[in-house]
C-alpha positions as CSV (number, residue, x, y, z in Angstrom):
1,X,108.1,123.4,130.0
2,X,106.1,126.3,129.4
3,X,103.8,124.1,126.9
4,X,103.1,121.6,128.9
5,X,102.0,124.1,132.3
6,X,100.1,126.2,129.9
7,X,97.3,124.1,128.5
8,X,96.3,122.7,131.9
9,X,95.7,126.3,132.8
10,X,94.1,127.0,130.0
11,X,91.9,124.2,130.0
12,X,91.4,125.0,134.4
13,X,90.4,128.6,133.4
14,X,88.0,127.7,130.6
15,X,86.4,124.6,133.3
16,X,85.6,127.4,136.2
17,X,84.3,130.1,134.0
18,X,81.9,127.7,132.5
19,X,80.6,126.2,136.0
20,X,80.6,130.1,137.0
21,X,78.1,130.9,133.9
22,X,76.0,127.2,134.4
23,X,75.2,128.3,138.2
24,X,74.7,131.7,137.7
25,X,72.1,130.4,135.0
26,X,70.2,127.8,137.7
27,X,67.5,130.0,138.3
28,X,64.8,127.0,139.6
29,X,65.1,124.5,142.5
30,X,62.4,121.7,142.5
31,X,62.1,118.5,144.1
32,X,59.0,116.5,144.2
33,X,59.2,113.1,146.3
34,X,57.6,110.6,144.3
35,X,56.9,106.9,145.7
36,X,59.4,105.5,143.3
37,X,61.9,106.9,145.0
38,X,64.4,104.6,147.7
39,X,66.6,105.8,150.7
40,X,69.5,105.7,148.3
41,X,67.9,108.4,145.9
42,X,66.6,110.4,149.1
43,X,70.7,110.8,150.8
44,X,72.1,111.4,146.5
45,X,69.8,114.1,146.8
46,X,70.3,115.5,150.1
47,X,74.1,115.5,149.4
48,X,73.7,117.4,145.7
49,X,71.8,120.1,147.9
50,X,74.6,120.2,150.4
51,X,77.5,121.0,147.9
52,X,74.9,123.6,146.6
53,X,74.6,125.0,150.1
54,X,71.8,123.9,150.9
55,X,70.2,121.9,154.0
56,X,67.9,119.1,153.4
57,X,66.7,116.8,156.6
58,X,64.8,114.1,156.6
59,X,63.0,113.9,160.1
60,X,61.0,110.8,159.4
61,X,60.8,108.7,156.5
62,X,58.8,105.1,155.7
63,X,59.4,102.8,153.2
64,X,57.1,100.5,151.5
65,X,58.5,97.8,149.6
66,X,61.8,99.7,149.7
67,X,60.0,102.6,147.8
68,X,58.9,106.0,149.4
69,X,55.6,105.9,151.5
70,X,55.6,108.9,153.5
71,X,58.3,111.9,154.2
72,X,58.8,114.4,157.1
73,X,61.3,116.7,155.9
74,X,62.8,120.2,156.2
75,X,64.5,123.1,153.4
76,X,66.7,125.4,154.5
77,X,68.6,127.5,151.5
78,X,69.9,129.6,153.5
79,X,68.6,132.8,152.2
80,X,66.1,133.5,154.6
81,X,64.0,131.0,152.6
82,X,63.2,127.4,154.8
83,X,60.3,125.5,155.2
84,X,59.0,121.8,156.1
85,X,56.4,119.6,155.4
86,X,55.3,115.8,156.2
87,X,52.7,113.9,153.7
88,X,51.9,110.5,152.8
89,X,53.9,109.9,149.4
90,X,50.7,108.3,147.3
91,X,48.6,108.7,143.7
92,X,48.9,112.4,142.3
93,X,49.6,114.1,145.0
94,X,53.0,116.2,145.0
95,X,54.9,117.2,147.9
96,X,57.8,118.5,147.9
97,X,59.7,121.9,147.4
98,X,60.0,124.8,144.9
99,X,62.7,127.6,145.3
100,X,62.9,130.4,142.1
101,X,65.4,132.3,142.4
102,X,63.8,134.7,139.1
103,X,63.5,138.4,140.2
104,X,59.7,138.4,139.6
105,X,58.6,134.8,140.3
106,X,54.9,134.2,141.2
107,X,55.8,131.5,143.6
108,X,59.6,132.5,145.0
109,X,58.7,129.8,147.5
110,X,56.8,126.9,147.9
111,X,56.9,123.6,150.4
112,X,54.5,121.1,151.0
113,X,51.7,120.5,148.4
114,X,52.9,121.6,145.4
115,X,49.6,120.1,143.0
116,X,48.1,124.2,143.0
117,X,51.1,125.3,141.4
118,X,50.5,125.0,137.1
């Protein structure tokens, strides 16, 4: 009996120390909205935040085609850093949000227009 309990724990014990190491590695959020994008893309990603603690709304968002034509959102992380931005989703420009979490990152922050950013 002592087998067959044993290897599950094992295995349980070896599975959280390694998601413990992988977030504790996850030093760079970023999320650029691109028009290929659908609605369906848009709520996988708003609920991948969510587990991660993290509050994504969509105020406003317009489809063209079924693909991404303009966003009004909102970032919250939840560590004092939140933000929102609203932009037309067309040609190069990137909108979106950037949240490094590196102890000496140039750009800890960033929401909106993120085409300065190199």
């Amino acid at each position: 009996m002592k087998k067959n309990t044993l290897f599950p724990l094992l295995f349980l014990t070896v599975f959280v120390f390694g998601m413990l190491s992988f977030t504790s590695n996850k030093k760079v959020i970023a999320v650029v909205f691109n028009k290929e994008m659908t609605r369906q893309d848009l709520m996988s990603l708003q609920k991948n935040l969510k587990d991660k603690n993290i509050i994504l709304v969509f105020n406003k968002m317009k489809f063209t085609k079924n693909r991404l034509s303009y966003i009004d959102f909102s970032i919250d992380f939840g560590d004092g850093f939140s933000g929102n931005s609203k932009s037309e989703i067309k040609g190069n420009k990137e909108i979106g949000f950037i949240r490094d979490y590196n102890e000496n990152a140039e750009h800890p922050f960033v929401v909106g227009d993120l085409n300065f950013i190199s």
